[in-house]
FIMIVO-995309 format. One record per residue (C-alpha): residue in one letter; x, z, y. Coordinates in nm, 4 decimals, padded with zeros to 6 digits. Layout:
N
+-------+----------+----------+----------+
! kolpa !       c1 !       c3 !       c2 !
+-------+----------+----------+----------+
!     A !        X !        Z !        Y !
...
+-------+----------+----------+----------+
This chain:
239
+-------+----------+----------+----------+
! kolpa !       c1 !       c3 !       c2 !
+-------+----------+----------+----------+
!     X ! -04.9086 ! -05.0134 ! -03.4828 !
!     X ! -04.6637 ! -04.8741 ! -03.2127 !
!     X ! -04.4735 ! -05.2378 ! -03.2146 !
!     X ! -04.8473 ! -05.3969 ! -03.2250 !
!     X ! -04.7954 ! -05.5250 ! -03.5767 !
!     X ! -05.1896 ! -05.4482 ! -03.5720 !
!     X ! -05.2935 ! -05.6191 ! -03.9155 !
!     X ! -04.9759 ! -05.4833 ! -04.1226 !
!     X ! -05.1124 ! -05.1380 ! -03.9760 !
!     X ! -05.4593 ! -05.1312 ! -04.0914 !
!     X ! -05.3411 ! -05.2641 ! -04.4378 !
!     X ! -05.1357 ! -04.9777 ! -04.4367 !
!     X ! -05.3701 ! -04.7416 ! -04.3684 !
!     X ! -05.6330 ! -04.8662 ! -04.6182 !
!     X ! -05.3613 ! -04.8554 ! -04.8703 !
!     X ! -05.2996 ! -04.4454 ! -04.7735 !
!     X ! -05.6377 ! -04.4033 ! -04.7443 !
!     X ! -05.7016 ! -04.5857 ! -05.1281 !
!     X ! -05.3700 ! -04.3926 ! -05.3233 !
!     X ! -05.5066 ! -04.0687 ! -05.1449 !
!     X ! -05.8628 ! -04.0920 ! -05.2948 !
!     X ! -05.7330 ! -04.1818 ! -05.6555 !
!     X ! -05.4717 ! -03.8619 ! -05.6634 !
!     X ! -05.7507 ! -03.6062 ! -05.4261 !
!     X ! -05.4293 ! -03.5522 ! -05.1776 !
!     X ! -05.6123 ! -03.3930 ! -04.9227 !
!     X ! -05.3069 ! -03.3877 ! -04.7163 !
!     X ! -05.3056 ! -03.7713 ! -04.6897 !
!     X ! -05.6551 ! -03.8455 ! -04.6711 !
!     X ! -05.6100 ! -03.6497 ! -04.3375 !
!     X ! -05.2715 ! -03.8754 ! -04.2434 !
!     X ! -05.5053 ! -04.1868 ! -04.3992 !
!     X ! -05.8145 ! -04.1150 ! -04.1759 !
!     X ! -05.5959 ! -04.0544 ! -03.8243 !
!     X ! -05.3718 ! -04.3920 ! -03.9637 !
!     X ! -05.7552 ! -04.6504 ! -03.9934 !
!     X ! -05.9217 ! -04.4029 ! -03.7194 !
!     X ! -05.6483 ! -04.5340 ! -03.4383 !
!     X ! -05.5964 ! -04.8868 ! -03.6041 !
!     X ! -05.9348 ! -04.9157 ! -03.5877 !
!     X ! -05.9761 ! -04.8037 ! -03.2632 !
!     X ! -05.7164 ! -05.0022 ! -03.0985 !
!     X ! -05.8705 ! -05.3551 ! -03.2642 !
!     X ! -06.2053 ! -05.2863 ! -03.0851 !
!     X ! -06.3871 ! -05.1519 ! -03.3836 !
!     X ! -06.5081 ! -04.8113 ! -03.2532 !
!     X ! -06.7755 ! -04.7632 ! -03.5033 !
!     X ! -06.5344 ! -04.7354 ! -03.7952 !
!     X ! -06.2770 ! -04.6103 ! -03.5715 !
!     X ! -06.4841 ! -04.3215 ! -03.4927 !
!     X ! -06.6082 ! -04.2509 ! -03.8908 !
!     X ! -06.2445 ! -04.2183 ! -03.9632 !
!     X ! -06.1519 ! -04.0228 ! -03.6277 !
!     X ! -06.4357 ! -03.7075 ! -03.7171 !
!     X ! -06.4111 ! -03.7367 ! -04.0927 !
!     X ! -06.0670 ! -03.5913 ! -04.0075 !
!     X ! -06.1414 ! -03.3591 ! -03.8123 !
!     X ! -06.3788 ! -03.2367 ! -04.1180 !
!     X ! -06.0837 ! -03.2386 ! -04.3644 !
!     X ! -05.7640 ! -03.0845 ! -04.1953 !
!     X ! -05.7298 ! -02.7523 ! -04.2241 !
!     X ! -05.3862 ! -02.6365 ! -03.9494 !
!     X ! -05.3264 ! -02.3406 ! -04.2463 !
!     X ! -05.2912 ! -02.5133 ! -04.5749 !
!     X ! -05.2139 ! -02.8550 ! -04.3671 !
!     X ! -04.9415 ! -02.7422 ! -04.1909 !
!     X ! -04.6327 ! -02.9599 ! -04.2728 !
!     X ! -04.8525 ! -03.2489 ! -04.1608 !
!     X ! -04.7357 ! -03.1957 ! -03.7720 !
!     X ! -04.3297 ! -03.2114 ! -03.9110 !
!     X ! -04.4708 ! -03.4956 ! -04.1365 !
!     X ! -04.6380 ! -03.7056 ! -03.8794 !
!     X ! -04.4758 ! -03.5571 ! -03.5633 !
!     X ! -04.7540 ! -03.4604 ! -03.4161 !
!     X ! -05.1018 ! -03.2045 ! -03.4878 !
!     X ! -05.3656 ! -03.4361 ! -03.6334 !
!     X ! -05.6777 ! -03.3003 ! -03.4896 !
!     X ! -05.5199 ! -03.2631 ! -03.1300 !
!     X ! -05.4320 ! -03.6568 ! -03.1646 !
!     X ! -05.7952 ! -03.7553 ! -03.3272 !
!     X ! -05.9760 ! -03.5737 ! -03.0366 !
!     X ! -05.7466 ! -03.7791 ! -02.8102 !
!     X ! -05.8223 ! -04.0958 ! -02.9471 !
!     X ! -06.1829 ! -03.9846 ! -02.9629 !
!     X ! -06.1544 ! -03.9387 ! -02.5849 !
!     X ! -06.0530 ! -04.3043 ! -02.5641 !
!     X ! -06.3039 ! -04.4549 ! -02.8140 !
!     X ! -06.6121 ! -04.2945 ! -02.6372 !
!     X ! -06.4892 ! -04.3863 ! -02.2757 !
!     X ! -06.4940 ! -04.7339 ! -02.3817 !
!     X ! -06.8020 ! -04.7083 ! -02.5338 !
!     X ! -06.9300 ! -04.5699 ! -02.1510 !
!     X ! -07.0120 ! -04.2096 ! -02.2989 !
!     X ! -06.8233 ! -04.0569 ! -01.9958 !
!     X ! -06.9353 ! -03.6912 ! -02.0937 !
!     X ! -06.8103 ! -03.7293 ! -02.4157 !
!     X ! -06.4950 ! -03.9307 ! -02.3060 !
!     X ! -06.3640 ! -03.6438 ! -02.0856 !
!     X ! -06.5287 ! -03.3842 ! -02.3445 !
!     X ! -06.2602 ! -03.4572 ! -02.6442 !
!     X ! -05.9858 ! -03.5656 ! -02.3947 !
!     X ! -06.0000 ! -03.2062 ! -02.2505 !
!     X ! -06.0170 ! -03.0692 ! -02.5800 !
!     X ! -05.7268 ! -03.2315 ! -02.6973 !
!     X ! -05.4766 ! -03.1241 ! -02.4373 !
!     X ! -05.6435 ! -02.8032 ! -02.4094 !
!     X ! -05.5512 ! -02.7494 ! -02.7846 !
!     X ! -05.1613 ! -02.9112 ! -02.7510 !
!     X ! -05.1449 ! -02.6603 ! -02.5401 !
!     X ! -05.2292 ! -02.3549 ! -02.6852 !
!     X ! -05.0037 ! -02.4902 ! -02.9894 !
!     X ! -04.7002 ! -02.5903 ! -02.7632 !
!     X ! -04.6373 ! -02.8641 ! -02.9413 !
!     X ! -04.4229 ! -03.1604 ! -02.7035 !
!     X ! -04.4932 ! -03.4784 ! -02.8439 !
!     X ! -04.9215 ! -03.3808 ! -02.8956 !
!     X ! -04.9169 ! -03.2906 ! -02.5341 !
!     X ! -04.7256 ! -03.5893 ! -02.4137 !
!     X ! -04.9794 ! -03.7963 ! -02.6299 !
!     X ! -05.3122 ! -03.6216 ! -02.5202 !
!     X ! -05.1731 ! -03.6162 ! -02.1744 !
!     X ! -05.0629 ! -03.9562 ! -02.1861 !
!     X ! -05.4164 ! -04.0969 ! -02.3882 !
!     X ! -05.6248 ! -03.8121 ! -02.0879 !
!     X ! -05.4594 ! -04.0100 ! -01.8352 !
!     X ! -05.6389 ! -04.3384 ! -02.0106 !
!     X ! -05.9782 ! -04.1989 ! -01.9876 !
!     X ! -05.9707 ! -04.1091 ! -01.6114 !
!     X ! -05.8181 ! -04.4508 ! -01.5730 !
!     X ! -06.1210 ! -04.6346 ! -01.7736 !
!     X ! -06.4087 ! -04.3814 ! -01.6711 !
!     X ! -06.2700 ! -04.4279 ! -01.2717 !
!     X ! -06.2386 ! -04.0925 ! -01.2415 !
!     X ! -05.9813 ! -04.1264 ! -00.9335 !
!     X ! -05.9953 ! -03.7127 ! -00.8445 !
!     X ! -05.9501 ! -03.6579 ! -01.1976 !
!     X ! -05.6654 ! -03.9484 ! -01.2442 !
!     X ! -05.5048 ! -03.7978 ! -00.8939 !
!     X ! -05.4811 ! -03.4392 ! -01.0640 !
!     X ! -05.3367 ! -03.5495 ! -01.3882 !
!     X ! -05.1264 ! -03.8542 ! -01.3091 !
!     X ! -04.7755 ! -03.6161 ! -01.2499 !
!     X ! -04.8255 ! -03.4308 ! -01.5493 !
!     X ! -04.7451 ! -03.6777 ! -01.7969 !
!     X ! -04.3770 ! -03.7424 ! -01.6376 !
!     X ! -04.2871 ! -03.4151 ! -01.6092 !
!     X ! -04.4043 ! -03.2943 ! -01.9443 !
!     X ! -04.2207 ! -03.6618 ! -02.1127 !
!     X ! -03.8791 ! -03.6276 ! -01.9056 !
!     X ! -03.8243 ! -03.2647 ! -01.9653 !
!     X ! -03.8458 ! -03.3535 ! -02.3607 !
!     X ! -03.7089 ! -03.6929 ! -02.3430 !
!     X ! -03.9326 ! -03.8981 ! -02.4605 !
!     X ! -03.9001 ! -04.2670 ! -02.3099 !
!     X ! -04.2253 ! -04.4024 ! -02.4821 !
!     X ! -04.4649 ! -04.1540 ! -02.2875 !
!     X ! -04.2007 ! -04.1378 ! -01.9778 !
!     X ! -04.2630 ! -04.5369 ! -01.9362 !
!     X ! -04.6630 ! -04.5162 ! -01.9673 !
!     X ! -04.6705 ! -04.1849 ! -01.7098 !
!     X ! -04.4595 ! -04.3722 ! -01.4721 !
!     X ! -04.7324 ! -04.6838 ! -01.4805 !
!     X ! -05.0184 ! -04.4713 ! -01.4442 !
!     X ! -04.8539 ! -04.2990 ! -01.1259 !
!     X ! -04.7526 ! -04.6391 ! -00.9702 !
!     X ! -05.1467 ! -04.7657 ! -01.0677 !
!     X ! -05.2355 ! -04.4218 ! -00.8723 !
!     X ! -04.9791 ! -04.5176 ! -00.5331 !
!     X ! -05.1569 ! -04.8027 ! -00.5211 !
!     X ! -05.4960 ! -04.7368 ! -00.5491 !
!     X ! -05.4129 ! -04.4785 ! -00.2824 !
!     X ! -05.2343 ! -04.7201 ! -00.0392 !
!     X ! -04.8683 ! -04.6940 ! -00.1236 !
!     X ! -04.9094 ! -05.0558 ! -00.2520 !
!     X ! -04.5273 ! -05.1221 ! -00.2302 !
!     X ! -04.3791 ! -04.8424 ! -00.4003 !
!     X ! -04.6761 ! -04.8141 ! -00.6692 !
!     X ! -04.6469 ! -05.1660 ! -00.7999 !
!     X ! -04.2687 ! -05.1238 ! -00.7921 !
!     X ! -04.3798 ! -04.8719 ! -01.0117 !
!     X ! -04.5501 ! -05.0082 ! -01.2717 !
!     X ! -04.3413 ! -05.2769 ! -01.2874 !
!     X ! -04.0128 ! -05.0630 ! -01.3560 !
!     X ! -04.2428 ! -04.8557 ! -01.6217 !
!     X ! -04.3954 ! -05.1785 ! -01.7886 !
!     X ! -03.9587 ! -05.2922 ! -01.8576 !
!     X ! -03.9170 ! -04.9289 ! -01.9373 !
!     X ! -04.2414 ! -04.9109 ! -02.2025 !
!     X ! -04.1385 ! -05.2634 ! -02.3861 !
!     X ! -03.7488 ! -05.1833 ! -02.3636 !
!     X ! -03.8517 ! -04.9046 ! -02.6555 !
!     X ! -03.9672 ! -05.1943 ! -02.8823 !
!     X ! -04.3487 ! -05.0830 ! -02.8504 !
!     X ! -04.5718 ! -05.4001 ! -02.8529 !
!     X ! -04.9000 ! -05.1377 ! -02.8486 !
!     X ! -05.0828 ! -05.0976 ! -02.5002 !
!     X ! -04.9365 ! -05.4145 ! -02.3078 !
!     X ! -05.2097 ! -05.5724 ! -02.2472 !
!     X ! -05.3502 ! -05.2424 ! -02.0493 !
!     X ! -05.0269 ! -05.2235 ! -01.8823 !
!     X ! -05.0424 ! -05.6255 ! -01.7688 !
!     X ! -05.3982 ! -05.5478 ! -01.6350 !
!     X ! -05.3176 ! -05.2280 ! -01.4407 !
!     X ! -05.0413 ! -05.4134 ! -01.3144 !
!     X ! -05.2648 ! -05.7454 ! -01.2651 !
!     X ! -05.4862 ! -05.5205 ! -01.0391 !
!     X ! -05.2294 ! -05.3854 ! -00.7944 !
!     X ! -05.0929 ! -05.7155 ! -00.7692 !
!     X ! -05.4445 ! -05.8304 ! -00.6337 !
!     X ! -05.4664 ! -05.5172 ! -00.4073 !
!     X ! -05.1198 ! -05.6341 ! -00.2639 !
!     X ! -05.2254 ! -05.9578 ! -00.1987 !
!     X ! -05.0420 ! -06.1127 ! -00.4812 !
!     X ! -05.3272 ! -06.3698 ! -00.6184 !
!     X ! -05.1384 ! -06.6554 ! -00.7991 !
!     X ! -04.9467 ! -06.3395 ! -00.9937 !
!     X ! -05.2553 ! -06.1950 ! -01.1018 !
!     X ! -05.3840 ! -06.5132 ! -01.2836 !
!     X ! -05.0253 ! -06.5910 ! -01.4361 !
!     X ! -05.0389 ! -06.2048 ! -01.5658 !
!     X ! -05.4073 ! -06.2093 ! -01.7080 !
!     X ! -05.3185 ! -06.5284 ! -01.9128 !
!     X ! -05.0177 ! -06.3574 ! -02.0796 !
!     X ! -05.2119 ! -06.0575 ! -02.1104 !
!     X ! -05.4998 ! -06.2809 ! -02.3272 !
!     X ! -05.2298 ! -06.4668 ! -02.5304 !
!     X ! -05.0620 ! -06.1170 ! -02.6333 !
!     X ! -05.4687 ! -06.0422 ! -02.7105 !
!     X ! -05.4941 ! -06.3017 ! -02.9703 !
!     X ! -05.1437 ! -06.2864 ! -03.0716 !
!     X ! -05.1574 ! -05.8906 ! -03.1933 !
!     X ! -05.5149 ! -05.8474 ! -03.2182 !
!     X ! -05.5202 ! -05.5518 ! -02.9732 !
!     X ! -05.9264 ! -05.5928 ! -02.8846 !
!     X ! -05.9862 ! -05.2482 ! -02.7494 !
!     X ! -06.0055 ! -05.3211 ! -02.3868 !
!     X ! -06.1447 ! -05.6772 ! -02.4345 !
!     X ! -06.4618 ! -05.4923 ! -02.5697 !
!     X ! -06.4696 ! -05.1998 ! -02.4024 !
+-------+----------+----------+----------+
């Protein structure tokens, strides 16, 4: 999913999801449900995304359950409430958006646990982005780089450093914020993701048009579209 190999992913997960039923592996129905519950989410089906998403939240137990975080590399429910957050603010539940987003860094905190709260911070960040909640999004939008540079981790570094740029912009430092996301947009795909592009090509659509730059804008939501149909990443085309 990270290098937006979307289909391959959700066959995956079914296939977790199918060996974990026939063997009652509690332990990777849990990795099964978080693997659909963000496929899922990420190809626009938030229905299913969100069955998955709370059925695991049902199952995992952090006692018995607790190799899963070295397994996976990060706490399962703190990453299902995150992705919750997401689902729900592009459904427009707003309440319930900032409700599970809040939980979920809330919770990577408490367990001090880097790469959960460089994800929840990262996916938080999202939902104030999507829901327009610029005080919010103003508050948070530092958080992400510091937490991701300290611990080194280039993925989340890349996406905090668009979401501040998006931010400069939006507050009138149009030159140095879409110097931003560009350099963080290089950064993010330089890591081999192929996951959250087409976000990135929009937020970085929009400060073009704020800075004037209208011919870019159309040449970057056309790209943005092809990668669409390319990877099947339909979360924002729906939400």
């Amino acid at each position: 999913m990270a290098r937006g190999e979307t289909d391959l992913a959700r066959r995956l997960g079914e296939d977790l999801l199918r060996l974990s039923r026939q063997r009652n592996d509690s332990a990777g129905l849990v990795l099964g449900h978080l693997s659909s519950g963000r496929n899922l989410m990420f190809a626009g089906r938030f229905v299913s995304s969100r069955s998955h998403l709370e059925e695991l939240l049902a199952l995992y137990d952090p006692i018995s359950q607790r190799s899963l975080v070295h397994q996976a590399g990060i706490h399962p429910q703190v990453v299902s409430r995150a992705y919750l957050g997401m689902l729900f603010s592009c459904l427009g539940f707003v309440d319930q958006a900032l409700a599970q987003s809040n939980a979920a860094i809330a919770e990577a905190r408490r367990l001090a646990h880097p790469p959960s709260l460089a994800s929840s911070l990262e996916y938080g960040t999202t939902v104030l982005s999507l829901v327009g909640d610029n005080a919010g999004l103003g508050e948070w939008a530092d958080q992400p780089v510091a937490v991701t540079t300290e611990q080194g981790f280039p993925f989340w570094r890349a996406l905090g450093t668009i979401f501040r740029g998006w931010l400069k912009t939006k507050n009138g430092d149009v030159t140095e914020g879409v110097s931003l996301v560009r350099s963080g947009s290089t950064a993010y795909r330089a890591t081999g993701a192929g996951v959250w592009i087409p976000y990135q090509i929009v937020l970085l659509a929009r400060a073009c048009e704020i800075a004037g730059q209208v011919e870019e804008v159309v040449t970057l939501l056309d790209e943005a579209l092809q990668i669409v149909e390319k990877t099947g990443e339909r979360w924002l085309q729906r939400s």
